[in-house]
C-alpha positions as CSV (number, residue, x, y, z in Angstrom):
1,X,35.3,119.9,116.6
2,X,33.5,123.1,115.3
3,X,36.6,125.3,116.4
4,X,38.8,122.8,114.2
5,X,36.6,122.7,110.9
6,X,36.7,126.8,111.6
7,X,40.5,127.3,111.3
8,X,40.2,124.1,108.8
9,X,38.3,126.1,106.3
10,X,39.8,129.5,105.7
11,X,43.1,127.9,105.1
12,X,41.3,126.0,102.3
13,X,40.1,128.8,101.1
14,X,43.2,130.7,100.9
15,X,45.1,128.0,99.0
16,X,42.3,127.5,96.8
17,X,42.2,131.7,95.9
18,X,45.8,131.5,95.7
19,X,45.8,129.2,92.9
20,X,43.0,130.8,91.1
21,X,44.8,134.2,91.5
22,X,47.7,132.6,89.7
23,X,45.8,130.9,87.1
24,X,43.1,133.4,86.2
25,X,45.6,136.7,87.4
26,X,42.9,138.1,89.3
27,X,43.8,141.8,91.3
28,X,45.4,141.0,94.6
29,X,42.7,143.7,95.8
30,X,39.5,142.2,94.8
31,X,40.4,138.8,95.8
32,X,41.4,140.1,99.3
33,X,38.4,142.6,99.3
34,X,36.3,139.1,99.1
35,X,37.8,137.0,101.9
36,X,37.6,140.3,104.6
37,X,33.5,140.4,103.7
38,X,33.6,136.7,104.1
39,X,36.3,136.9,107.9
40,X,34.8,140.1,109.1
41,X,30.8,139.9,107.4
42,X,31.2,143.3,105.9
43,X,27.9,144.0,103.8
């Protein structure tokens, strides 16, 4: 189950910054900046 919820989770995520990209316009680059620190745990 946790390997499901894990896969599960960052494909919310990325629908969910995809629509606040297009509502607020937010740069393509700090949005993506944000999910690799989140993926990858980059300080």
């Amino acid at each position: 189950m946790g390997n499901t919820e894990q896969v599960y989770l960052p494909e919310q995520l990325k629908k969910k910054v995809e629509e606040d990209m297009k509502k607020k316009n937010l740069g393509i680059s700090k949005v993506i900046q944000g999910i690799l620190k989140k993926h990858y745990g980059v300080k």
